[in-house]
Biotite code that builds the C-alpha atoms (Angstrom):
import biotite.structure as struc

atoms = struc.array([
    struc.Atom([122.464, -164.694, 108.448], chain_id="A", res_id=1, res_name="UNK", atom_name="CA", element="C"),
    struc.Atom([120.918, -167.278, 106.064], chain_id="A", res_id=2, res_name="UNK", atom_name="CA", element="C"),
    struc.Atom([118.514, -165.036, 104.161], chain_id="A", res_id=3, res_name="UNK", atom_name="CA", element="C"),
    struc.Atom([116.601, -168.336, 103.124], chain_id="A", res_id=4, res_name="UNK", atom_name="CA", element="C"),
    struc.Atom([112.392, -167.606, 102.991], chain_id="A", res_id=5, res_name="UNK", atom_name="CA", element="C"),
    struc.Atom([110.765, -169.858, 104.922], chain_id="A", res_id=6, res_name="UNK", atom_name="CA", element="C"),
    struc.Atom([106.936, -170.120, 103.242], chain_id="A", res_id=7, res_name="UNK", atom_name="CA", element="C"),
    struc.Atom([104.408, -171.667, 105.665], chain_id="A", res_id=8, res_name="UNK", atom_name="CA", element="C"),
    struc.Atom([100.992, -173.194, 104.982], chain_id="A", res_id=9, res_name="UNK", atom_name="CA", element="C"),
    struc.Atom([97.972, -172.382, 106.760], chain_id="A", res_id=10, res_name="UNK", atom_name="CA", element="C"),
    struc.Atom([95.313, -174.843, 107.281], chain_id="A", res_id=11, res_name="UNK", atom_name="CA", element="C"),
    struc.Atom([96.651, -178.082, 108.809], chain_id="A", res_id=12, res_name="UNK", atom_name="CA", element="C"),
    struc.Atom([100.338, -176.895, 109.451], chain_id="A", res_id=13, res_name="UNK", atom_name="CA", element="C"),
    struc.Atom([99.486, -173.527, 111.719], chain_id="A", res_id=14, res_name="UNK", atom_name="CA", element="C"),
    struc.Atom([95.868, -173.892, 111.891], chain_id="A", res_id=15, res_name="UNK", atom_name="CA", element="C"),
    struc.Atom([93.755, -176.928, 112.571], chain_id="A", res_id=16, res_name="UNK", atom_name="CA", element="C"),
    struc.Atom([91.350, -177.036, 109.431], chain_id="A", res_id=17, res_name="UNK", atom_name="CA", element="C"),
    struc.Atom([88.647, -180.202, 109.484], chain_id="A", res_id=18, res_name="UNK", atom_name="CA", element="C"),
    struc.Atom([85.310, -179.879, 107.835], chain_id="A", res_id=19, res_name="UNK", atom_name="CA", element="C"),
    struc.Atom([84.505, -182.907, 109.985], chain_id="A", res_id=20, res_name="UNK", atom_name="CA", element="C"),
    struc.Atom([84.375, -180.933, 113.374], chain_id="A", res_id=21, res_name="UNK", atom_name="CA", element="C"),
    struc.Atom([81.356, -179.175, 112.206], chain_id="A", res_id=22, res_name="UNK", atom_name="CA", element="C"),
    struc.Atom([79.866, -182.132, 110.258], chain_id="A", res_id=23, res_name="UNK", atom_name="CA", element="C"),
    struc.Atom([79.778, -184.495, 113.011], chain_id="A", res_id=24, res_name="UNK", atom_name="CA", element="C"),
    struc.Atom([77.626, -182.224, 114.994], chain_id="A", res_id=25, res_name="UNK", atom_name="CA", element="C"),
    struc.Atom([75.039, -182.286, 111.512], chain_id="A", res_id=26, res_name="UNK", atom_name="CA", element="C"),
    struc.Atom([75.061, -185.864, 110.792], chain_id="A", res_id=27, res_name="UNK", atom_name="CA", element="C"),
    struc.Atom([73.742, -188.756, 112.857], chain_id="A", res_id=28, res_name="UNK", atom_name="CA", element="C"),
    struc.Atom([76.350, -191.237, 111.463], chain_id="A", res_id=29, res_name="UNK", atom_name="CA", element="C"),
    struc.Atom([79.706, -191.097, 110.061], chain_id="A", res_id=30, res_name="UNK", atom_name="CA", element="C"),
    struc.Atom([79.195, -192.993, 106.641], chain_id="A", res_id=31, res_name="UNK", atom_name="CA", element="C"),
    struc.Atom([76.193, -190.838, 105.935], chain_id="A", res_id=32, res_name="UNK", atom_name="CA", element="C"),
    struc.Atom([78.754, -187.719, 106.699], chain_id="A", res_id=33, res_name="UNK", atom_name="CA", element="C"),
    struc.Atom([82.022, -189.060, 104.787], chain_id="A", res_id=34, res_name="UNK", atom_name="CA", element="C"),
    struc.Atom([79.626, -189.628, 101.851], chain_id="A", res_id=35, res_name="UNK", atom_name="CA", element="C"),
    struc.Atom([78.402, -185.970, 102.149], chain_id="A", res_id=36, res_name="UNK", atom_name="CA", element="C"),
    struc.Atom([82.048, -184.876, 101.898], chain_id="A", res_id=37, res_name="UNK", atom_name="CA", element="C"),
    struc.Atom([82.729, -186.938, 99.450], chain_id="A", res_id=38, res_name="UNK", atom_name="CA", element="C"),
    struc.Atom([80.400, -186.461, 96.428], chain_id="A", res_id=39, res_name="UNK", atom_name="CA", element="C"),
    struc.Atom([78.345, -183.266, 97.648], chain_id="A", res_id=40, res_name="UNK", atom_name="CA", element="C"),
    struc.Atom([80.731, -180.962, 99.309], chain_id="A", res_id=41, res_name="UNK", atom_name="CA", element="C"),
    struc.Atom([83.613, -182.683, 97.783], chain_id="A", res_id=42, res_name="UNK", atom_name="CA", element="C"),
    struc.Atom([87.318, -181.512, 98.032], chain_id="A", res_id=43, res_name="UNK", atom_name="CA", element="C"),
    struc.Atom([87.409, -179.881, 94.523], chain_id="A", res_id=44, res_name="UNK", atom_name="CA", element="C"),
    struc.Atom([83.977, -178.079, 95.092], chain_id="A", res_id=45, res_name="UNK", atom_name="CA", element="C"),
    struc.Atom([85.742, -176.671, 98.018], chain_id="A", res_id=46, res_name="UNK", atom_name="CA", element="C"),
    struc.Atom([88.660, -175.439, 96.219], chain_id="A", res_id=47, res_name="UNK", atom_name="CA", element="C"),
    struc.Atom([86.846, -173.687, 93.715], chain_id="A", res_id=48, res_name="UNK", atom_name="CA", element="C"),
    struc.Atom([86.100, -171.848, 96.527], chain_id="A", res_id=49, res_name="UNK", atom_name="CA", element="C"),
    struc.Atom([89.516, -171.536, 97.962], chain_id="A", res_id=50, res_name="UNK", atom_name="CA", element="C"),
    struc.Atom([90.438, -170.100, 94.300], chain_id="A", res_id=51, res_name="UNK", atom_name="CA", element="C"),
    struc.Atom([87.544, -166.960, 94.600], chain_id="A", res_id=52, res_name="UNK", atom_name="CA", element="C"),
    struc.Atom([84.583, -168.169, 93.696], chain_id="A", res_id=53, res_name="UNK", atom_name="CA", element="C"),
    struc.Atom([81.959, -166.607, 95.826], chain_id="A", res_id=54, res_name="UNK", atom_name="CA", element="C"),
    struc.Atom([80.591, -168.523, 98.765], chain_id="A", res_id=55, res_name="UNK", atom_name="CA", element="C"),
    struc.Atom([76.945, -167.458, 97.908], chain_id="A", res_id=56, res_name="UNK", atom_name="CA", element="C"),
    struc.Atom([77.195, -168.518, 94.129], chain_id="A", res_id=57, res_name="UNK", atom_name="CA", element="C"),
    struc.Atom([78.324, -171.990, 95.010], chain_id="A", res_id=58, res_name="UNK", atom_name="CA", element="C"),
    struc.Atom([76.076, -172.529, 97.905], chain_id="A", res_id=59, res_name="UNK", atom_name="CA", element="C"),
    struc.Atom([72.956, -171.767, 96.311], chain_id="A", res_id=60, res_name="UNK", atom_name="CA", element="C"),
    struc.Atom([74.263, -173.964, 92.753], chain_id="A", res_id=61, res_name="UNK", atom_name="CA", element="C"),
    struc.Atom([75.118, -176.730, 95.086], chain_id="A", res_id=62, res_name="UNK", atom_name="CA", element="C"),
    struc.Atom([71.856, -176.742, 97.150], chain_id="A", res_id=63, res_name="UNK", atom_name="CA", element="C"),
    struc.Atom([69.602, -176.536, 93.884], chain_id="A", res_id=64, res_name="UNK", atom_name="CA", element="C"),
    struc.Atom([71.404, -179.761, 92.138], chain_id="A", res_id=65, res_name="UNK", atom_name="CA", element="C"),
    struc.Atom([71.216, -181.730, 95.976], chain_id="A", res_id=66, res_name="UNK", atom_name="CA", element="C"),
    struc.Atom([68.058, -180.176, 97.653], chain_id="A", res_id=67, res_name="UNK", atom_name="CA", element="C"),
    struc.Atom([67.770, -182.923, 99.842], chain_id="A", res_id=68, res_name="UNK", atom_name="CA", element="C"),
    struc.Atom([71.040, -181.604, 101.668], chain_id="A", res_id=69, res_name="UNK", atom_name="CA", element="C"),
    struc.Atom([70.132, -177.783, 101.145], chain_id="A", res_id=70, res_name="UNK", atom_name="CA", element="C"),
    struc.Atom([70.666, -177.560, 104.858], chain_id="A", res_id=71, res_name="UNK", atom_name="CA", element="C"),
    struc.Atom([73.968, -179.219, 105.466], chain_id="A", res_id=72, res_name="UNK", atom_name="CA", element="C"),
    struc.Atom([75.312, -177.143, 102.091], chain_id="A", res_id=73, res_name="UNK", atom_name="CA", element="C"),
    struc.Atom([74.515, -173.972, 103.814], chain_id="A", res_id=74, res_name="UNK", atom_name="CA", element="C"),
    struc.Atom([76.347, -174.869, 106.664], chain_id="A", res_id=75, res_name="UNK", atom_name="CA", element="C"),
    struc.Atom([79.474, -174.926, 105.138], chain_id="A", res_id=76, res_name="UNK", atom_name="CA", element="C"),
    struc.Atom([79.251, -171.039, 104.908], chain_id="A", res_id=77, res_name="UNK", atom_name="CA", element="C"),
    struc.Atom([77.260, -170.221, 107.582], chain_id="A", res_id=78, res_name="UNK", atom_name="CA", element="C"),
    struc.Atom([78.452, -172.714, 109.894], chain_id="A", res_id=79, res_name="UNK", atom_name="CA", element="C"),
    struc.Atom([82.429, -172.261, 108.530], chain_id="A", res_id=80, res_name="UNK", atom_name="CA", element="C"),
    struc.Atom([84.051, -170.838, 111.918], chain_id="A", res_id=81, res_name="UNK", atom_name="CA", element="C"),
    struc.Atom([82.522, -174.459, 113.455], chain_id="A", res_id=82, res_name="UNK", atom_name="CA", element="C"),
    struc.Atom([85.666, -176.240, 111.263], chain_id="A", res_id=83, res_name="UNK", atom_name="CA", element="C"),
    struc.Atom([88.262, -174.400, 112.645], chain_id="A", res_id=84, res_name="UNK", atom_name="CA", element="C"),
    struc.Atom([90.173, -176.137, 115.786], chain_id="A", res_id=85, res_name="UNK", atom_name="CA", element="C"),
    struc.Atom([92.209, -173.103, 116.775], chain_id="A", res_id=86, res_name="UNK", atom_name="CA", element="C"),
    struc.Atom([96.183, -173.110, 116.672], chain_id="A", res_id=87, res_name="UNK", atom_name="CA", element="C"),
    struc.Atom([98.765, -175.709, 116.098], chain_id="A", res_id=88, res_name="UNK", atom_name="CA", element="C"),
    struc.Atom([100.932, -175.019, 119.435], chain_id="A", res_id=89, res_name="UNK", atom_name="CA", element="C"),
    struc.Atom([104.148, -176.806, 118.454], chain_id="A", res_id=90, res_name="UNK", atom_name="CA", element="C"),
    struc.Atom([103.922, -175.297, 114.761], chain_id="A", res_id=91, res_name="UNK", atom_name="CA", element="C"),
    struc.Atom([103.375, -171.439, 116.399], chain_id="A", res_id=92, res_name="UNK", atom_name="CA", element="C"),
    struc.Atom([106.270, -171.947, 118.676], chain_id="A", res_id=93, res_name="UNK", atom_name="CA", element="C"),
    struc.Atom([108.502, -172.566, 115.590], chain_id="A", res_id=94, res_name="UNK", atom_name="CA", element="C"),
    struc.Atom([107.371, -169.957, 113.833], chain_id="A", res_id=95, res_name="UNK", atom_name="CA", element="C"),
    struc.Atom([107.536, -167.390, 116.636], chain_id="A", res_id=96, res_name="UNK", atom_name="CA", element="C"),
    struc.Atom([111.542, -168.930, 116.962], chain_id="A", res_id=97, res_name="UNK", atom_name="CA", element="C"),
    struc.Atom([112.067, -167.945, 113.388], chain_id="A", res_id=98, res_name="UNK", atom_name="CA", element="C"),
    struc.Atom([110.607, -164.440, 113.869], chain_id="A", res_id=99, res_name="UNK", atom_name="CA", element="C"),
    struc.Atom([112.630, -164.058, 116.919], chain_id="A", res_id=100, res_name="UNK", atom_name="CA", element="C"),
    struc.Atom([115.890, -164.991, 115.115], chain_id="A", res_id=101, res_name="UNK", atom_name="CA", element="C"),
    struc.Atom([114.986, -162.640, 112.038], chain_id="A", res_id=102, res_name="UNK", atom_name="CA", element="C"),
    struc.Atom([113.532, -165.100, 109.822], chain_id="A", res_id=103, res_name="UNK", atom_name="CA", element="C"),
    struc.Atom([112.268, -163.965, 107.098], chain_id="A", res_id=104, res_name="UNK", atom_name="CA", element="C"),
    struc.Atom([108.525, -165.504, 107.161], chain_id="A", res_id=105, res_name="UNK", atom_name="CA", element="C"),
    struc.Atom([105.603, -165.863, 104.406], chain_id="A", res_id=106, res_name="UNK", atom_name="CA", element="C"),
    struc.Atom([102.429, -167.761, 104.316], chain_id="A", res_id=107, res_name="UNK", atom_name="CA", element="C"),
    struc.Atom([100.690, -169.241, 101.255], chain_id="A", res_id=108, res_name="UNK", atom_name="CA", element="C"),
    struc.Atom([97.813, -170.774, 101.199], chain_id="A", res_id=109, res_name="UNK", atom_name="CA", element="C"),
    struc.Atom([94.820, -171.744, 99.801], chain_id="A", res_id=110, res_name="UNK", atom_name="CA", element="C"),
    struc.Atom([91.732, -170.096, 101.543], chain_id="A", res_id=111, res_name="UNK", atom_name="CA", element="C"),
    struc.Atom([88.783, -168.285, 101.051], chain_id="A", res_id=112, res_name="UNK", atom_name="CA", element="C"),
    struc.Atom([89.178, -164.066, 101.151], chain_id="A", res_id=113, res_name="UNK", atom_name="CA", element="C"),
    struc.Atom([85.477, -164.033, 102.354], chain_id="A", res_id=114, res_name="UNK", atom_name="CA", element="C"),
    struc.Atom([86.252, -166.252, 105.413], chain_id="A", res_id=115, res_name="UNK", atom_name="CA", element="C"),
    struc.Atom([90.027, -166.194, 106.546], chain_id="A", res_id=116, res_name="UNK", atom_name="CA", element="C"),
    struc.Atom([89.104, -162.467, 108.000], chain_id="A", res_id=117, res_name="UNK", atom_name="CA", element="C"),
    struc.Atom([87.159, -164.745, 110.594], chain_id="A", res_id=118, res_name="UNK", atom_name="CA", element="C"),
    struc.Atom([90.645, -166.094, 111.847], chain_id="A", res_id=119, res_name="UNK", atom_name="CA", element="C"),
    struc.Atom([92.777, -163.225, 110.993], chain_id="A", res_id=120, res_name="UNK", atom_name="CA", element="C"),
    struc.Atom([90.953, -160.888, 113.215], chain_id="A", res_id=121, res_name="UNK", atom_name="CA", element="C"),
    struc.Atom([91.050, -163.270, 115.967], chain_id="A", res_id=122, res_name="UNK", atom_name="CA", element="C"),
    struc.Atom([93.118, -162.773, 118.704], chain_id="A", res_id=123, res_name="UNK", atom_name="CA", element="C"),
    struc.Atom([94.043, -166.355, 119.177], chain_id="A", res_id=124, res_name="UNK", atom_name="CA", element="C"),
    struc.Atom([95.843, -166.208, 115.886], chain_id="A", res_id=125, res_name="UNK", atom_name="CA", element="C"),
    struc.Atom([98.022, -162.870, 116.194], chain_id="A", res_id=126, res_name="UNK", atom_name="CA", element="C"),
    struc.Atom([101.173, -165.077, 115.200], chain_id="A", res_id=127, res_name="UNK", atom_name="CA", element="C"),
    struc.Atom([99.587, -164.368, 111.471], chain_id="A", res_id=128, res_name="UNK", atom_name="CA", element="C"),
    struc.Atom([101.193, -160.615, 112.240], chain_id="A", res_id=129, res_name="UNK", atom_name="CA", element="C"),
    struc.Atom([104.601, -162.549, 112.306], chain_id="A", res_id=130, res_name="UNK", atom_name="CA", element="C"),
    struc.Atom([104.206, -162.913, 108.404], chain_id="A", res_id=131, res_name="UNK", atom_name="CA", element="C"),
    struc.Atom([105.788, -160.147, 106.112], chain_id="A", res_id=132, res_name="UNK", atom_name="CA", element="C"),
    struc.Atom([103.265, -161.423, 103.273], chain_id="A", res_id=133, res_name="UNK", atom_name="CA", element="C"),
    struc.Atom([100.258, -163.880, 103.282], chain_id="A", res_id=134, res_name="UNK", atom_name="CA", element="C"),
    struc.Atom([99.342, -164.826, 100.026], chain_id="A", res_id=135, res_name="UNK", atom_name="CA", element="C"),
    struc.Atom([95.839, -165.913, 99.562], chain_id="A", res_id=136, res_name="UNK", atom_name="CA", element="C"),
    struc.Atom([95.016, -168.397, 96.788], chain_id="A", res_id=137, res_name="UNK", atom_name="CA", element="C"),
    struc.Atom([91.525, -166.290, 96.772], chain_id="A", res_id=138, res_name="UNK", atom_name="CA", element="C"),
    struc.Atom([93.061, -163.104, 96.027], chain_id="A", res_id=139, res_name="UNK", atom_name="CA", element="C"),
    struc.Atom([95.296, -164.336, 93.655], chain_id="A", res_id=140, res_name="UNK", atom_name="CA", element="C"),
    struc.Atom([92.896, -166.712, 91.934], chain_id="A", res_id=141, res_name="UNK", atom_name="CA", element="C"),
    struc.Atom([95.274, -169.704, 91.881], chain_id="A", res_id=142, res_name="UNK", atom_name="CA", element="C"),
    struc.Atom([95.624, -172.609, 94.251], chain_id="A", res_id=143, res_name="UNK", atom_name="CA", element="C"),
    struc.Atom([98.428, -175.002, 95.174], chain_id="A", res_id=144, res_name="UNK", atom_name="CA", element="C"),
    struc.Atom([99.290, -176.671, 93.321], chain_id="A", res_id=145, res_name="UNK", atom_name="CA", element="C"),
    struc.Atom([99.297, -174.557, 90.366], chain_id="A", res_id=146, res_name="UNK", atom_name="CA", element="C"),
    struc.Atom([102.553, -173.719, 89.235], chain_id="A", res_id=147, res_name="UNK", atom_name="CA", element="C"),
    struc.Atom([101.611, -169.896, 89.432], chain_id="A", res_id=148, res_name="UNK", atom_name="CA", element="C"),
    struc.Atom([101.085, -169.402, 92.761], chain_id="A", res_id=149, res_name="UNK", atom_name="CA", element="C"),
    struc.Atom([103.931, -170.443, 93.164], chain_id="A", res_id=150, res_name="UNK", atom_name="CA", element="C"),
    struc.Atom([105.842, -168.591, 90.682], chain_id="A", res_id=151, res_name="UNK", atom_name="CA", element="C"),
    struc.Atom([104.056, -165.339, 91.837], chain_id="A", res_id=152, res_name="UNK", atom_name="CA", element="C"),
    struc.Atom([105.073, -165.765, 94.970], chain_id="A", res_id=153, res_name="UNK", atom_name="CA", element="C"),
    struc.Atom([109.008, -166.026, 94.089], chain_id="A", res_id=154, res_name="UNK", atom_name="CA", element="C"),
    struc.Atom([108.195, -162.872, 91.645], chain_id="A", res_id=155, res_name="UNK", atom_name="CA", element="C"),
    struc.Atom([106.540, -161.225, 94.480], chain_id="A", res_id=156, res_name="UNK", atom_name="CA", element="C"),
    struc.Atom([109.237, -161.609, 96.999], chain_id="A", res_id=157, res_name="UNK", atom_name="CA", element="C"),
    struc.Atom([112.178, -161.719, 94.328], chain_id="A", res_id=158, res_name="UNK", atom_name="CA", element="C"),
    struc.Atom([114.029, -164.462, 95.428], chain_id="A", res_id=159, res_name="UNK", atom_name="CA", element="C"),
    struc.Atom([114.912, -167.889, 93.686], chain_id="A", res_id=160, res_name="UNK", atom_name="CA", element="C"),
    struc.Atom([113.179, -170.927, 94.411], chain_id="A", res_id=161, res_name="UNK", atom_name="CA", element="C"),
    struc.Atom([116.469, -172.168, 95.763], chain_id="A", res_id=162, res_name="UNK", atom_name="CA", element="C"),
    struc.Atom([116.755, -169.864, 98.738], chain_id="A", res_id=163, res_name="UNK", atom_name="CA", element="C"),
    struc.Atom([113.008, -170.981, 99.611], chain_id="A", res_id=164, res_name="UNK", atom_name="CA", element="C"),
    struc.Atom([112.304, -173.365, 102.256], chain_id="A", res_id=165, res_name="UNK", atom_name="CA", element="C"),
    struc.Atom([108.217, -174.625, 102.129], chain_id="A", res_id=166, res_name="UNK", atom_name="CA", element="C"),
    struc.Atom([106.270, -176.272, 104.876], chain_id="A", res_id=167, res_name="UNK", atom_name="CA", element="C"),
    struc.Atom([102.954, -177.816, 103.536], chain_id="A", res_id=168, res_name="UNK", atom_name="CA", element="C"),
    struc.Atom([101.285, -181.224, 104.804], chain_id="A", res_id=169, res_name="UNK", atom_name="CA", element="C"),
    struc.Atom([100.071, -181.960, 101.261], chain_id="A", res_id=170, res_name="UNK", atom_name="CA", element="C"),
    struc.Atom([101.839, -183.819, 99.077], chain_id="A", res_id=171, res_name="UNK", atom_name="CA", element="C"),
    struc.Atom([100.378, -182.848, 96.102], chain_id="A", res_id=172, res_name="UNK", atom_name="CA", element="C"),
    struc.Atom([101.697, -178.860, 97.156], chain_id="A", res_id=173, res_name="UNK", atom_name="CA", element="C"),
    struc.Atom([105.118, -180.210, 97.745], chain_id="A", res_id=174, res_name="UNK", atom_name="CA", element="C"),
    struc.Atom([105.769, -181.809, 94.075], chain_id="A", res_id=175, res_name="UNK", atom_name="CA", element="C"),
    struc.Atom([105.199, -178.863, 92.636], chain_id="A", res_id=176, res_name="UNK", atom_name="CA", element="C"),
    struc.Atom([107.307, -176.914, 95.160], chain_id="A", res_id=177, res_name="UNK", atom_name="CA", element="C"),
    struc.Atom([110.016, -179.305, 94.358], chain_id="A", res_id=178, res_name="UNK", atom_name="CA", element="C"),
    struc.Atom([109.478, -179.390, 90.910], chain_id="A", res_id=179, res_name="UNK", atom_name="CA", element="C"),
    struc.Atom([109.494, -175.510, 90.994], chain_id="A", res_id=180, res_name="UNK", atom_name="CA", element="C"),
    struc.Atom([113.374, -176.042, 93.211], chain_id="A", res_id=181, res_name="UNK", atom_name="CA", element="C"),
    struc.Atom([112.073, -175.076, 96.045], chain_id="A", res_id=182, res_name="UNK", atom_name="CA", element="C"),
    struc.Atom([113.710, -177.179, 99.275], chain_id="A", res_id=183, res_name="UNK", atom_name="CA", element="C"),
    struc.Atom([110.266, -178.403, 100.969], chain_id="A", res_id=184, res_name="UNK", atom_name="CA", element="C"),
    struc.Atom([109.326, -180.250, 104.092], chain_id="A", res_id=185, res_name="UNK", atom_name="CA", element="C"),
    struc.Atom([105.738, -182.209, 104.212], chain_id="A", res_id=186, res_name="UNK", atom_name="CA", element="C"),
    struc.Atom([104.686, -181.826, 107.411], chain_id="A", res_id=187, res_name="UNK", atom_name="CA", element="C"),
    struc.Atom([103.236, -183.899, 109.553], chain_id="A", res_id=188, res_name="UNK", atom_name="CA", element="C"),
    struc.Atom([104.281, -182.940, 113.502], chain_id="A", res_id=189, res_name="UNK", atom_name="CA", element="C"),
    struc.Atom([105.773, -179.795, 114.715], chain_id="A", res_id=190, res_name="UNK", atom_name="CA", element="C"),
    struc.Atom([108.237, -182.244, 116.032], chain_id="A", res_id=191, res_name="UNK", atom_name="CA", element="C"),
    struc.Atom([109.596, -183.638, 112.669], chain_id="A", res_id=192, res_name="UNK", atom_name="CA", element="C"),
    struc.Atom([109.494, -179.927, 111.329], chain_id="A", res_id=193, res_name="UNK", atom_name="CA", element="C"),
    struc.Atom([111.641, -178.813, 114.417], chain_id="A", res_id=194, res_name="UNK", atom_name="CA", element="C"),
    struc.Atom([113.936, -181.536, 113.413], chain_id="A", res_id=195, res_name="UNK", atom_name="CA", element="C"),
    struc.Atom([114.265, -180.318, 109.653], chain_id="A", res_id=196, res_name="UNK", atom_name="CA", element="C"),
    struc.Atom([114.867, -176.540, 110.392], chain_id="A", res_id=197, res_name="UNK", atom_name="CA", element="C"),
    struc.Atom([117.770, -177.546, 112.920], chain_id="A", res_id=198, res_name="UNK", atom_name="CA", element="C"),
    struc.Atom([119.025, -179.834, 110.161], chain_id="A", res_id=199, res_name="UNK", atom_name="CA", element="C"),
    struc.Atom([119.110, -177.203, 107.784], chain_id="A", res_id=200, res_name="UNK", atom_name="CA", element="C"),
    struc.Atom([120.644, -174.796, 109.681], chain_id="A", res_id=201, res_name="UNK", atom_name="CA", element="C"),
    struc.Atom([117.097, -172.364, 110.147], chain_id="A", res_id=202, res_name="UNK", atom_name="CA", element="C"),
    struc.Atom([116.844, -172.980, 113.875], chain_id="A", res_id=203, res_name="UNK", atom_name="CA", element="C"),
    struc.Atom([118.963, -173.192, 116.246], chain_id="A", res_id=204, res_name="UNK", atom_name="CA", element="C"),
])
């Protein structure tokens, strides 16, 4: 068999991710809530987060400089679960195809260690056992799309970049991947993704 690693993202390719499922039930109107994501609890406060820093520490920072939106602030931790939609059917059935064929399977991504125990221990999301590695960017302190997540990833599982095969829906991750040599797909439907892996000889 093809011993090529296929390397999945998490959050929008497996699992639906949207910090606007729980802020819609906080905010009255949608400008006041894209302009809350936008400059309070913007993308690159959240991926400080995503990289380690402690949920706690950049909650209470955050709610000091913007007391007027101490509330909504804290919600992002204590309300977190609220932003996960559950699975991504199409995506799970590809990946449970892959296992089922011998596949060898790795996730990296870039979440939180102090909340992806909240999905991991759920039963809805028991594919997650179907990875031989999941490589958190907040154990690792890296995120995509550093270079060296990447590169510790291909260290960790000892194989080339060219016998790597990564799924990702942002494009940002994927330059880098390709940059890096590995083959990549962005995704944006299980359909499309189906359509590469047969094209590439991964699935049947």
């Amino acid at each position: 068999m093809d011993e090529t690693l296929v390397v999945f993202d998490l959050g929008g390719v497996l699992i639906d991710w949207e910090p606007r499922r729980l802020y819609r039930r906080i905010f009255a109107e949608e400008a006041a809530m894209e302009r809350f994501l936008a400059e309070i609890c913007t993308p690159a406060w959240n991926a400080e987060l995503d990289r380690g820093r402690p949920f706690a520490e950049a909650v209470a920072e955050l709610a000091a400089r913007h007391p007027e939106h101490a509330a909504a602030i804290r919600a992002w931790h204590e309300r977190w679960i609220e932003m996960i939609g559950g699975p991504i059917a199409g995506t799970v059935a590809l990946l449970e195809r892959l296992a089922e064929r011998g596949r060898p399977l790795v996730a990296l991504s870039n979440w939180s260690a102090e909340t992806f125990p909240l999905v991991r221990d759920d039963p809805r999301y028991a594919f997650l056992g179907r990875f031989e590695r999941i490589f958190l960017s907040g154990e690792l302190g890296t995120i995509k799309p550093e270079p060296a997540i990447f590169e510790h990833l291909l260290a960790t599982t000892g194989r080339p970049a060219e016998r790597c095969f990564f799924v990702d829906d942002s494009p940002a991750n994927i330059a880098t991947a390709e940059r890096l040599g590995f083959a990549t797909h962005r995704f944006r439907t299980p359909e499309l993704l189906a359509a590469e892996l047969a094209a590439r000889g991964l699935l049947d």
